[in-house]
C-alpha atoms as one frame of an Amber mdcrd trajectory, in Angstrom:
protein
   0.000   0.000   0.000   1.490   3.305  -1.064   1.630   6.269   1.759  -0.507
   9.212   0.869   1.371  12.239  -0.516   2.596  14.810   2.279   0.594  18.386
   2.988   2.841  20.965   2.217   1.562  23.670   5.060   2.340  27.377   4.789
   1.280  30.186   7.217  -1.436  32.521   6.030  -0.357  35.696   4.583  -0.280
  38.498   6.988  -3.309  40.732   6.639  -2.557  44.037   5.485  -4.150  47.062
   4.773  -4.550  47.242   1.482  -4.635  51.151   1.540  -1.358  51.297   2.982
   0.401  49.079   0.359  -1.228  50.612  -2.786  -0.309  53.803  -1.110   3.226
  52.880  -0.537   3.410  51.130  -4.474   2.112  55.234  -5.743   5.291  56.481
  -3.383   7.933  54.242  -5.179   6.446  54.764  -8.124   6.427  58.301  -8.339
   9.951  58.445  -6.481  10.956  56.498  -9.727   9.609  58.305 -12.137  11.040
  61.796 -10.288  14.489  59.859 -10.363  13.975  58.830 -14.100  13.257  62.368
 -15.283  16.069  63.711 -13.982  18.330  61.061 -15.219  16.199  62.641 -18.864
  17.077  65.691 -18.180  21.051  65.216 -17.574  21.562  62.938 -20.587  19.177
  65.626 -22.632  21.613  68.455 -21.231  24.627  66.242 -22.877  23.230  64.976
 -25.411  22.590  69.085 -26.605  25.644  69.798 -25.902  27.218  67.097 -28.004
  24.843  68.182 -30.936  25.998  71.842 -30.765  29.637  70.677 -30.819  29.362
  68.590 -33.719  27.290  71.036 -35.636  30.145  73.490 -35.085  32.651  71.010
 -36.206  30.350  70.427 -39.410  30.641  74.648 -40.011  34.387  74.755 -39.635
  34.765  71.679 -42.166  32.771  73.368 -44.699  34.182  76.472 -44.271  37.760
  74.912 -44.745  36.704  72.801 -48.272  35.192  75.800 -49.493  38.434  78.030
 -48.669  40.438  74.881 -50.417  38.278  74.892 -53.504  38.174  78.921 -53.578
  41.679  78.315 -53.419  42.768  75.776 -56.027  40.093  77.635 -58.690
């Protein structure tokens, strides 16, 4: 005769208030999404920065090829 199969017994969840914890998911959630926008915000600061420099380098280049052709016509 086989032995029945074992009861696996777990405690019962801890009751609690369920204002509490959706309140407490809204605080992480919004402390997140402050912390993401002003990780945004610094990369969008670089990332303008970067732009400006390259469009600056882009102005000098085709300033110089147009001083080179000027000069070899």
């Amino acid at each position: 005769m086989t032995a029945p199969r074992r009861r696996i017994i777990r405690p019962s969840p801890v009751p609690t208030s369920n204002g509490q914890q959706h309140q407490r998911q809204l605080d992480k959630l919004r402390a997140r999404l402050n912390h993401e926008r002003t990780f945004l915000a610094r990369w969008q600061r670089r990332l303008k920065r970067a732009f400006t420099a390259v469009e600056k380098s882009q102005k000098c280049i085709a300033r110089i090829e147009r001083k080179i052709a000027q000069m070899e016509t």
